[in-house]
N, C-alpha and C positions, 0 to 999 in steps of 0.2 A: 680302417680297412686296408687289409695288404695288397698291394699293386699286384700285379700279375707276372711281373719280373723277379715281386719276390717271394710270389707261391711257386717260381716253377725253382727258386733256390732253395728254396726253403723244404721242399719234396727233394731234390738229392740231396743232400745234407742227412734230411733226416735218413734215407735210404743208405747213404753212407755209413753213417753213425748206429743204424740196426747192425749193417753186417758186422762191423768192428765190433760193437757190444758182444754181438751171439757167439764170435768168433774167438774172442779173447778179455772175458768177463773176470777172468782169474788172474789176467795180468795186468790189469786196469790197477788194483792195487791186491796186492796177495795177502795181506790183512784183515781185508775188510771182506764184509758177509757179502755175495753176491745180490741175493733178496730175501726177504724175510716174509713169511703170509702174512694175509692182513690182519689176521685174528691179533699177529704181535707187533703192531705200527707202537714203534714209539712216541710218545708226544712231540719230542723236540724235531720228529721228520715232517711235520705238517708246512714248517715256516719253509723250512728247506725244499721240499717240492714245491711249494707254489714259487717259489723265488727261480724254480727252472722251468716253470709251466710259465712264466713270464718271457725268460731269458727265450726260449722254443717259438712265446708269441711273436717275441719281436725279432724273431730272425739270428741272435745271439747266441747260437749254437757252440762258439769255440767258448764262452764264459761260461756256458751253461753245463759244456762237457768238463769243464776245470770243475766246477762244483758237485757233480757226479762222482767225479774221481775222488774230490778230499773225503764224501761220507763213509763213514763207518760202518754204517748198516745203510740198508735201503727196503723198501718196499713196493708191491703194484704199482703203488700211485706212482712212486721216484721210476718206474720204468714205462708205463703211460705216458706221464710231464715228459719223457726221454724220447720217444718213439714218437708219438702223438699218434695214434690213430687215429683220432676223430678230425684231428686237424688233416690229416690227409682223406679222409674221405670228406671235407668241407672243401677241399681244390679239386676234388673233385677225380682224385687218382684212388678210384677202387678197386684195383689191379695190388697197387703198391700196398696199401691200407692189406688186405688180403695175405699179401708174403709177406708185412711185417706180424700180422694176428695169429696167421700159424708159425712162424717163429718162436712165440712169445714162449719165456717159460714156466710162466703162470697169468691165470687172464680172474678178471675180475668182473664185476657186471660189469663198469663201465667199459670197460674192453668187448667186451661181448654185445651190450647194447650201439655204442659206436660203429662197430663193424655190420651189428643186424640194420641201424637208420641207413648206412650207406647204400645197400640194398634195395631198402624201400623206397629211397629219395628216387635212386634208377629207375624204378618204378618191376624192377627184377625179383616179384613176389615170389615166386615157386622155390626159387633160392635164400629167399629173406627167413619163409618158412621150413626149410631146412637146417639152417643156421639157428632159430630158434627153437625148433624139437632138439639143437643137441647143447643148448645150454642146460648147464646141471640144474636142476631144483631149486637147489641153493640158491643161485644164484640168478631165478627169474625173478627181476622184481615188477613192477606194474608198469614203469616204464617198459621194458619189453612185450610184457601183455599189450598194453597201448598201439605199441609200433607196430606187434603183426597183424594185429586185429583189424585199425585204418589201414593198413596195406592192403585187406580183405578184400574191405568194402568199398576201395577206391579199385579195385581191379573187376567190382560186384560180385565177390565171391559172398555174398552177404550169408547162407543157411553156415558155411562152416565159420564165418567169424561168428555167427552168433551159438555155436559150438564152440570156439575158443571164448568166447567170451563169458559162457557157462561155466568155465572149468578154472575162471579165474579164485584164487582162495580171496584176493580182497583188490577192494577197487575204489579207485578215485574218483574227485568231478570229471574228471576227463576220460575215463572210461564210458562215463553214462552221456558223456557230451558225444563221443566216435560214434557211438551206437545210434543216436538218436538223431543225429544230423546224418551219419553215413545210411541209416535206413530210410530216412526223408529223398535223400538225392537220389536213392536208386529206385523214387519210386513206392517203397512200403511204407505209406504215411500211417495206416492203422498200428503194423509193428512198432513204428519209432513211438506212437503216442502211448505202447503198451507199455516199451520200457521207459517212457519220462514218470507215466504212474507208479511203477516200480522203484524211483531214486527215493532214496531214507529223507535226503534233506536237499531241496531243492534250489542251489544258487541263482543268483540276475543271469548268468551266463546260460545255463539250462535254459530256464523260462524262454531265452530268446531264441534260440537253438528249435527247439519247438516250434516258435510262433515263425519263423523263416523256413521250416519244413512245411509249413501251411501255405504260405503263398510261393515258396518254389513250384507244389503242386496246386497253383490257381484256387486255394479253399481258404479264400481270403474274410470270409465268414468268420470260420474256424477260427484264423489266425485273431480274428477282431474280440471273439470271445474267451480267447485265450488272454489277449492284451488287457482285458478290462477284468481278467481275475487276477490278475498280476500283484504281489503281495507289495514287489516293490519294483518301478518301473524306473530302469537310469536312461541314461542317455541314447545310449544305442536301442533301448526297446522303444521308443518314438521313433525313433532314423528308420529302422527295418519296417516300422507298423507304419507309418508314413508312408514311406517307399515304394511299401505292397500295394497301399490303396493307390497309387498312381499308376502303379505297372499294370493295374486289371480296369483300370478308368475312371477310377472311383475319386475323381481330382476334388471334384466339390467336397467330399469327408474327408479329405486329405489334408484340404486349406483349414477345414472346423480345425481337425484334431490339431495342426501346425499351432493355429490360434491358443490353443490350451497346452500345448506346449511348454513344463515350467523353464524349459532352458534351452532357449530359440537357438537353433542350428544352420547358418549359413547354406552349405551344403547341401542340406537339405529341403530348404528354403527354394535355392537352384533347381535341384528336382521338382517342385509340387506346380513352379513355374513351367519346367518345362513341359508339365503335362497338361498344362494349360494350353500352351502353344500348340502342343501337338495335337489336340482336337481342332484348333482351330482358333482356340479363342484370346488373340494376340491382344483386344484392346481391354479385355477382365484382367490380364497377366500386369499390361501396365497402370493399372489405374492400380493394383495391391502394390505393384512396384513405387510408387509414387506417395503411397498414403501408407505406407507400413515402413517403419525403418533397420529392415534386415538386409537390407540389398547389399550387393557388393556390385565391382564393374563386372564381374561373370553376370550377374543378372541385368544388367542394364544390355551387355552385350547379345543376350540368348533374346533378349523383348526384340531389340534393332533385327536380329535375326529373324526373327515372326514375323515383323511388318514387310521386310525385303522377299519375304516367299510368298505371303499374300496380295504380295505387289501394291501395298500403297504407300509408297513410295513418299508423299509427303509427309505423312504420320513421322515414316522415320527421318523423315533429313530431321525433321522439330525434335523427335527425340534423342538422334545426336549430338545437338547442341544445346543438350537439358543436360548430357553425362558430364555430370562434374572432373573425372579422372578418366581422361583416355589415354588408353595403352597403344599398342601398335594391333593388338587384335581388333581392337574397336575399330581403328582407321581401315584395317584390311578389310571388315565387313561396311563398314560403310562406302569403299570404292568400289569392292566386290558387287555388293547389290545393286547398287547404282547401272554396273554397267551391266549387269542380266536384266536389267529393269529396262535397259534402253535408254538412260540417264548416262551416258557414258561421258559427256561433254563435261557434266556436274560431279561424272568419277575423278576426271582428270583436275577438275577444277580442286575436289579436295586432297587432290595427289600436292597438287603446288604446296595447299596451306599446312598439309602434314610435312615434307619436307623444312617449312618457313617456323613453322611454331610448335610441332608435333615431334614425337620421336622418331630414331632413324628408320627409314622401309630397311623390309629384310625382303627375302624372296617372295614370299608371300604377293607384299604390294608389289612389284615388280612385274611377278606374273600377271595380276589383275588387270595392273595399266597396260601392261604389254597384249594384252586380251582386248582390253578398250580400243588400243589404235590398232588392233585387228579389225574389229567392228565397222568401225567406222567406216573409210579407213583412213588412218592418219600416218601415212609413215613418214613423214619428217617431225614429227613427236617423237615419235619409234625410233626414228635413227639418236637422236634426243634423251631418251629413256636407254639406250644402248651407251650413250657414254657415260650417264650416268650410273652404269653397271656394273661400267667396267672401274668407274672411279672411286662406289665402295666396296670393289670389291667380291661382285656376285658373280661374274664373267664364268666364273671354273662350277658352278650348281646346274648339275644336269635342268634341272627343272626353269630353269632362268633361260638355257640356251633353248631348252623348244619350242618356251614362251616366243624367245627372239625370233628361233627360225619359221614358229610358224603366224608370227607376224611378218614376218618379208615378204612368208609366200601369198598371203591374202592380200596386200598391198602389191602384190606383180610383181615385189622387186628378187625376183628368183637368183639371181647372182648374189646378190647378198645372202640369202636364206641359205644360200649352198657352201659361201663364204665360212659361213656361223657353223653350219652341220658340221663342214669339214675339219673343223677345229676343235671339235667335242672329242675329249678322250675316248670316252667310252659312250657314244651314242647308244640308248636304249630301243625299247618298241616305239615307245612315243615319238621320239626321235625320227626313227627312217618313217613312219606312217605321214607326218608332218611334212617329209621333204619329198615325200611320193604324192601325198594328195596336196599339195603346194605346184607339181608339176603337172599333175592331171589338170586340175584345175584351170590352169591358164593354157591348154591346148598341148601342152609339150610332153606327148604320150611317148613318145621314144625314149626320153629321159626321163620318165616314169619309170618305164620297165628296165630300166638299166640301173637305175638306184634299185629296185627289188631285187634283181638278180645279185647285186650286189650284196644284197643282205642276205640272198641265201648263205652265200659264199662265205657270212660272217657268222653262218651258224644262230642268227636270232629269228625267231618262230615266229611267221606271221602271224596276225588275228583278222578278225572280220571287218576291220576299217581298213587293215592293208588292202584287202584285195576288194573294196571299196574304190580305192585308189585309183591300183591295177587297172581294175575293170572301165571306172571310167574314164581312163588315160588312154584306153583300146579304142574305146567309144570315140572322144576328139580326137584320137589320130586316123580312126576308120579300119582299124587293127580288127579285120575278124574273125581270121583266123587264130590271131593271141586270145582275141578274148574268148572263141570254145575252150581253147589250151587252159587258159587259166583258172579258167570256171570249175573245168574239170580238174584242176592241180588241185582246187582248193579243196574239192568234195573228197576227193577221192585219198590223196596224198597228204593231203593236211589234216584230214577227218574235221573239218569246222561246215557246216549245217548251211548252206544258202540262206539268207535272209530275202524281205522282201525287194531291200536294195541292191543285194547282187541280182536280183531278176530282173529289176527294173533298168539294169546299167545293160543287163546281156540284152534283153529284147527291146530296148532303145537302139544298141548299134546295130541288131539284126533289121531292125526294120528301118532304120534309117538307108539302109543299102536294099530296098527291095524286099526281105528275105520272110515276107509276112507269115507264110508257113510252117520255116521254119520257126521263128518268133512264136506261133501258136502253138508249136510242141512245147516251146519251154514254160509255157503258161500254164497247159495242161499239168504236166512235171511239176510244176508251181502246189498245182491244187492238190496232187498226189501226195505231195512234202507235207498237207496241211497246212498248208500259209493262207490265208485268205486272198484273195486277190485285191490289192489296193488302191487306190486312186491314179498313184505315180504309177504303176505297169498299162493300165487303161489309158491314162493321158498319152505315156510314150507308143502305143501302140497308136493311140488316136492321131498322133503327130507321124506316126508311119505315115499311116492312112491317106494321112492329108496331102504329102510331097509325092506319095507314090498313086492317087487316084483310085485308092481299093477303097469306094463307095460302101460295098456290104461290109467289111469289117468295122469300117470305119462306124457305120451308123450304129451298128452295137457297141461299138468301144464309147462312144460317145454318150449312149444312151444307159451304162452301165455307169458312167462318169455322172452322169447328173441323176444316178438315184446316189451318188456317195454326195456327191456336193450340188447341190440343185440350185446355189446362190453364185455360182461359176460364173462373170459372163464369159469370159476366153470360149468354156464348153459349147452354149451358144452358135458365138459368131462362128466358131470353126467350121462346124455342123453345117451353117447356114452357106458358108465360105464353100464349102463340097459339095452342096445342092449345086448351086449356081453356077459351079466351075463346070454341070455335064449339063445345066440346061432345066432342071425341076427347080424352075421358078416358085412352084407349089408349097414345094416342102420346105424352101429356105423362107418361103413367107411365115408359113407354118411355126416354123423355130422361133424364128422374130418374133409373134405374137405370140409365144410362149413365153420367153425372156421376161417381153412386157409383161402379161398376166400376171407374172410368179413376183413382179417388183424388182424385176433382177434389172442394174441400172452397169454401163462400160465403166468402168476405174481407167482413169488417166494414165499411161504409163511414165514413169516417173524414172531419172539419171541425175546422177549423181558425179562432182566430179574434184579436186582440190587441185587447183593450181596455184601458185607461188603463196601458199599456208592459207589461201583464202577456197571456202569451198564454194559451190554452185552445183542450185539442182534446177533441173530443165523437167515440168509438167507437159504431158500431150495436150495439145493445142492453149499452150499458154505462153505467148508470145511476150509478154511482159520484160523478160530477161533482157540487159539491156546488149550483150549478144547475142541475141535470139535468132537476125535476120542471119547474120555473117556461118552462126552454128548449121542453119538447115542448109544455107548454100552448097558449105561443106558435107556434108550429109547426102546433099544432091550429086556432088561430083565422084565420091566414094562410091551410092550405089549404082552410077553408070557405069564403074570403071570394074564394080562384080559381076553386073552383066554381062560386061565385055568377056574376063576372065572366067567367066563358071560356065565347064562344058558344060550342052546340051546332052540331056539323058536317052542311049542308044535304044530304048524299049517304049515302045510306042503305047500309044493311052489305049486303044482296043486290045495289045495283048496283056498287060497288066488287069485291066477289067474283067479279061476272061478267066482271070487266076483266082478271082474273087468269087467263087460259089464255092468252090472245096474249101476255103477258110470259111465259110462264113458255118457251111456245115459241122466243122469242128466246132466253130464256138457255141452252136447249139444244142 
C-alpha cells in the first residue's frame, strides 16, 4: 500500500507528466505514432504497458516516462498506464482524475468506467449518471451498467435503477447480486425475491444475498426456508443463517444449526455465545464453552464478561483462572468487573499479579485501577499507579490523565488533581467535568466556577454533568444567585434539557437558605418539563423542611418520600424529628409505630477512613475500634467549637411557620 507521502507525489507527477504529454506529444519523439485505437494494439505493446503500469505503481514515473518515450507506437492502454486515472481517483483526487479524463485524446471503457467509479465511490450519483448517459454504446460494458445501477440504489433511487437495469443487453452474477441485495436494504424484499427467481443460473453467492435480504428485513422464517433449499451451502451461508437466528433470538436454533455445522466457524461460534449472554443466560454460554472445543480467548473473554454484569462475581474469579491464555483484554475485564462489582480490593490484587506474571497494562488497566482507588479510596496506591504511569509511559493518553485527575479529586487531594489537569495538552470534556465536579465536591464552589468559566473561554461545550458540577458547587458554597444564573445558562444558552439532578442541586440550595417557595416553583417547572418528580428532589426539599421548621411542606415531602421508598429509616426518623421539634408528641409516636409496623429497622451510620496505608471503618454505636474513645472525644470538641461558630438564624420559628400554608397549597 502506498504511504500517503507517496500518493500526494505520485498525483503531481502524474499531473505534471498529463500536461507535458497533451502539450508536446509530437515532440516526445517525432517518429513515433502518438496513439493508435484499440481496435490496432499490437501484441508486442501488452508487455510494454504493464511494465509502465508498474513503473506509475511504484511511484517510477522518470523510468516509466524513459520507456514512453523509446515506443514506437502506443495505445489507450500505453496512455491510461501513463496518466492513471483510476489511480488517481483511488487517492482520492477527483478534481485532478476529471482534468486529466477530459484531456485525454482517446478514452476507452476503462477510462470511462474509472472516472464513472470515482463518482460513485463520492457517493456524487446525479453526476456519476451523467457521466454514464454519455459514454458511447460501444463502449458500455456491464461493469458500467454495474456501477450506476449500485449507485441507484445505494442513493434509493431503486424504480429508475431497475429501469436501467431493464435496459441492460447482458448481465452478470453481479448484476443480479446489486439488484437483489440493493432492493432487500431498501426495503422491497417481495421485488428482490422477484429478481433472484428471475437469474438463468443461480451462484452460493446469490443464494446468500437473498437469504441476508430476509433477516435484514426480520423474516428470519423466510431466510430458514431459503437455507434449507440451498442446493449448496458454503461457509458463509451457515455464518449469515447462524447470525440471523441470533439477531431475532432464536439462540437455541442457532446452537442446533452451529452443531450441524460441517465446518465449525470460530467467529461465529463468538456470536451464538453472545446471544446467549445477552438474554441472560451466562452459565448455558459456559458450560458449551467448556464441553465443546471451538472456543478461543474471545470466547472465554465475552463468558468472564456475562458473569461480571450478572454480578456473580465468584463464577468469574473461577472462571479466570480456568483461561488457559490471557491476553491483556482478559486481565482488563477481570479488574474491571471486579471493581464495578465492589471487589475493588481483589481488582488491585489482580493488578499486582498481571504486572508480576501477565502482560504489560496499557491504558486500559490503568484506567480501571485508577477507577478502583477512586472507589475506595486509596490514594497513596493512586499516587503509586501515577508513577507507574509515567514509567511506561502512558502519562501523555488523555484517557489515563482523567483517570488520574479524577482520582485525586475523590481522594480530596485537589492540588494534585489540578497539578495533572494542568498539564494535559489538550484537556477534553471529560477533563474540565472531572476537575469541576472534583471541586464541587469537596466544598470549593468558587473554584468550581472558575474552572467553568475557564472553559468557556476555551471554547469546549458543556454537557449535562458539567453543569452537575456547576450547580452543585453553587449549592456548597451557598451561591444562589449563580445557581439561578446557571440553571438558566444551561436551558436557555446551551439548549441542554434540565434533568432530574439539575432540579435536585437547584432546590437543594434554594431550600437550604430558606427559600421554600421559591424552591416549589422549580418543582412545579419540574413537572411541566415531564420529569417525574424523584426521591432525591423530595428528600432535599424534605431536608429544607427540617433546618427551616416548614412543618406543612415538610409532612408532604416526607410523605411523597415514603410512598417512593417506604424501607427509608432516615424518612422516618426525620418526620418524627419535626413532630417533636413543635411539640405533636402524637404524630412522632405515630411515625415510630409506623417504621416498626412496616419492619423498617435504623442502619448504623458507617465512616470510613485510611491513615498511614491502613484503613478504619468506625459503625454508629460500635465502640469496638480500639480508637474509638479518643475518636468521639474528638468529635465532641469539633461539634462544640460549630456551635460556637455557626450564626444563629435571624428569622424566627413563628414567622417561617406562617410562610408554610401558601407552599403547602402549591403542593396540592
Amino acid at each position: 500500500m502506498l504511504s500517503i507521502c507517496h500518493h500526494s507525489r505520485l498525483l503531481k507527477l502524474s499531473h505534471i507528466l498529463f500536461l507535458t504529454l497533451t502539450k508536446s506529444l509530437s515532440t516526445l519523439n517525432p517518429n513515433v505514432s502518438p496513439l493508435l485505437p484499440t481496435s490496432q494494439t499490437l501484441p508486442y505493446l501488452k508487455p510494454l504497458n504493464f511494465k509502465i503500469s508498474n513503473y506509475m505503481r511504484n511511484g517510477l514515473v522518470k523510468e516509466a516516462q524513459n520507456l514512453f518515450d523509446e515506443m514506437p507506437q502506443r495505445n489507450t492502454v500505453t496512455w491510461n498506464a501513463m496518466i492513471l486515472v483510476s489511480g488517481l481517483v483511488q487517492c482520492g483526487d477527483l478534481d485532478g482524475a476529471r482534468e486529466v479524463f477530459d484531456g485525454m485524446l482517446l478514452r476507452d471503457n476503462v477510462s470511462w468506467n474509472s472516472i464513472l467509479a470515482g463518482y460513485v465511490h463520492d457517493g456524487l450519483v446525479d453526476e456519476a449518471v451523467r457521466i454514464f448517459n454519455g459514454i458511447p454504446m460501444e463502449m458500455r460494458n456491464v461493469i458500467s451498467w454495474n456501477l450506476v445501477i449500485g449507485a441507484l440504489l445505494n442513493s434509493r433511487q431503486a424504480d429508475l435503477a431497475k429501469e436501467y437495469f431493464r435496459g441492460m443487453n447482458a448481465r452478470d452474477s453481479v448484476s443480479w447480486m446489486i439488484m437483489v441485495s440493493g432492493f432487500a436494504r431498501v426495503g422491497r424484499i417481495t421485488e428482490a425475491r422477484e429478481f433472484f427467481e428471475e437469474i438463468p443460473v443461480k451462484d452460493d453467492r446469490v443464494w446468500n444475498a437473498m437469504m441476508i435480504g430476509y433477516i435484514q428485513n426480520q423474516q428470519v422464517e423466510m431466510a430458514e426456508d431459503l437455507f434449507q433449499r440451498m442446493p449448496n451451502r458454503d461457509l458463509n451461508s451457515w455464518k449469515y443463517f447462524i447470525n440471523g437466528l441470533v439477531s431475532c433470538g432464536r439462540v437455541g436454533d442457532a446452537v442446533q444449526f452451529f452443531m450441524e455445522m460441517p465446518q465449525k466457524c470460530k467467529n461465529t461460534w463468538n456470536t451464538v455465545l453472545l446471544g446467549l449472554l445477552r438474554i441472560g443466560h451466562v452459565k448455558a454460554a459456559h458450560l458449551l464453552l467448556e464441553k465443546l472445543p471451538y472456543h478461543d480467548v474471545v470466547s472465554w473473554t465475552n463468558v468472564l464478561v456475562g458473569y461480571f454484569e450478572i454480578g456473580e462475581v465468584s463464577n468469574a474469579i473461577r472462571l479466570f483462572e480456568l483461561i488457559p491464555d490471557t491476553d491483556t483484554t482478559v486481565w482488563n475485564v477481570a479488574i474491571c468487573g471486579l471493581g464495578e462489582n465492589d471487589h475493588g480490593e481483589q481488582g488491585l490484587r489482580y493488578f499486582v499479579r498481571m504486572k508480576d506474571i501477565g502482560p504489560l497494562p496499557d491504558k486500559a488497566t490503568i484506567t480501571s485501577v485508577l477507577t478502583i482507588c477512586s472507589d475506595l479510596p486509596a490514594p497513596n496506591l493512586g499516587e503509586q499507579i501515577h508513577a507507574e504511569v509515567i514509567k511506561i509511559g502512558l502519562d501523555n493518553i488523555t484517557a489515563v490523565s482523567n483517570a488520574m485527575v479524577t482520582m485525586y479529586a475523590r481522594c480530596g487531594n485537589m492540588p494534585s488533581a489540578l497539578l495533572e489537569f494542568s498539564t494535559m495538552p489538550s484537556p477534553n470534556i471529560i477533563s474540565w467535568n472531572s476537575i469541576i465536579c472534583g471541586f464541587a465536591h469537596h466544598g470549593f464552589g468558587k473554584q468550581a466556577i472558575e474552572m467553568f468559566e475557564q472553559m468557556r473561554l476555551a471554547d469546549v461545550k458543556p454537557n449535562h454533568i458539567t453543569f452537575m458540577g456547576v450547580l452543585s458547587a453553587c449549592g456548597h458554597a451557598g451561591l444562589v444567585d449563580q445557581g439561578r444564573y446557571y440553571f438558566d445558562y444551561m436551558r436557555n444558552n446551551c439548549r441542554l434539557q434540565p434533568t432530574d439532578g439539575h432540579y435536585t442541586c437547584l432546590i437543594d440550595l434554594l431550600g437550604r437558605f430558606g427559600l421554600i417557595d421559591e424552591a416549589m416553583t422549580f418543582l412545579h417547572q419540574m413537572r411541566a418539563d415531564g420529569i417525574e418528580v424523584p426521591a432525591s428532589v423530595w428528600g432535599a426539599l424534605l431536608g429544607a423542611c427540617r433546618i427551616h421548621k416548614n412543618i406543612a411542606v415538610g409532612e408532604i415531602a416526607g410523605e411523597k418520600l415514603l410512598e417512593i421508598e417506604p424501607s427509608r429509616s432516615g424518612i422516618y426518623l426525620i418526620l418524627a424529628e419535626m413532630y417533636s421539634s413543635i411539640g405533636r408528641r402524637e404524630d412522632a409516636k405515630r411515625i415510630s409505630n409506623r417504621m416498626k409496623d412496616n419492619g423498617v429497622k435504623k442502619q448504623p451510620g458507617c465512616s470510613w477512613i485510611e491513615v498511614n496505608n491502613s484503613g478504619h471503618v468506625f459503625l454508629s454505636g460500635d465502640n469496638s475500634h480500639r480508637e474509638s474513645n479518643r475518636t468521639c472525644c474528638m468529635l465532641d470538641l469539633l461539634h462544640r467549637d460549630m456551635e460556637v461558630m455557626t450564626p444563629k438564624s435571624n428569622t424566627t420559628f413563628v414567622e417561617q411557620h406562617q410562610g408554610s400554608e401558601s407552599s403547602e397549597q402549591q403542593l396540592k
